[in-house]
C-alpha positions in Angstrom: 124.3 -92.5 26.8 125.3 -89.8 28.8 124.3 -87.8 31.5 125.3 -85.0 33.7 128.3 -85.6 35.6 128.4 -86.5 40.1 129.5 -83.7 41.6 133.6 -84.7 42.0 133.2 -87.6 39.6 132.3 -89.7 36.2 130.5 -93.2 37.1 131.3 -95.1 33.6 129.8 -98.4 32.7 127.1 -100.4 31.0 124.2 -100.0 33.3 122.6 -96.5 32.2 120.6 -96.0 35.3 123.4 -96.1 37.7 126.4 -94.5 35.6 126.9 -91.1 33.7 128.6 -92.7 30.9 127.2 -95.9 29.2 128.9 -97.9 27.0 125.9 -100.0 26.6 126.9 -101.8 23.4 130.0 -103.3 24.7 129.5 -106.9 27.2 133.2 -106.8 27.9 132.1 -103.5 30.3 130.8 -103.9 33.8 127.7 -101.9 34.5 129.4 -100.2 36.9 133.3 -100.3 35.5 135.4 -97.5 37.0 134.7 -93.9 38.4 136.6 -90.9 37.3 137.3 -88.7 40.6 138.3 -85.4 41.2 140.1 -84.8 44.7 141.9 -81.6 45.6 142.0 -80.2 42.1 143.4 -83.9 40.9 142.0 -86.8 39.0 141.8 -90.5 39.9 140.3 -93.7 38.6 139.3 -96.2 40.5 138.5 -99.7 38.7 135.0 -101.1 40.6 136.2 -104.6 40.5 135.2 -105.3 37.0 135.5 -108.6 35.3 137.4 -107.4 32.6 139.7 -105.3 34.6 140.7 -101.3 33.9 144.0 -100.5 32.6 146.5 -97.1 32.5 148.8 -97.0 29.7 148.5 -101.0 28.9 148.9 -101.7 32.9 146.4 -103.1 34.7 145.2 -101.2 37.8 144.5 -103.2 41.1 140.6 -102.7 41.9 139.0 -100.6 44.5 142.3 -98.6 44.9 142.5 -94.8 43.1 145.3 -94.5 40.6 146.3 -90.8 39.9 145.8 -89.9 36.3 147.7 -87.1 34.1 146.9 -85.9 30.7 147.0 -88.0 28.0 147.3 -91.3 30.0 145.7 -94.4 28.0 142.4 -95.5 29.9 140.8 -99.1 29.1 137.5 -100.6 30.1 137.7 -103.7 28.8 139.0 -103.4 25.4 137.3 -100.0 25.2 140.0 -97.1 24.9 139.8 -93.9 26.1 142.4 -90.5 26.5 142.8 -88.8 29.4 143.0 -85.1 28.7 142.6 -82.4 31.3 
């Protein structure tokens, strides 16, 4: 499920009436995982404690801080794997 996107971010996770992306078949994702930011023309994610932790290119990411993204980094929820692409 999807829907529309926070003004200056993505909420992703498994609870679809708190985030904008659900990955609802998937109990390895948090309900509310990571967000997606976008400060001064940049993007961060921030990992929202999550059980199963977030990762950027295979390295975990500490919680609650925001790690800068770039194009084409490797994003994982969980064992869910997403691009980055501007």
């Amino acid at each position: 499920c999807y829907s529309n996107e926070r003004k200056g971010g993505v909420w992703i996770g498994k609870e679809k009436n708190y985030v904008d992306y659900c990955i609802s078949d998937n109990s390895a994702v948090s309900r509310s995982h990571a967000d997606i930011i976008k400060k001064d023309n940049e993007f961060y994610i921030v990992d929202n404690n999550s059980l199963n932790h977030t990762f950027l290119n295979s390295k975990q990411i500490p919680s609650s801080q925001m790690q800068k993204l770039s194009d084409y980094m490797i994003i994982q929820l969980a064992d869910e794997i997403f691009e980055f692409r501007l």
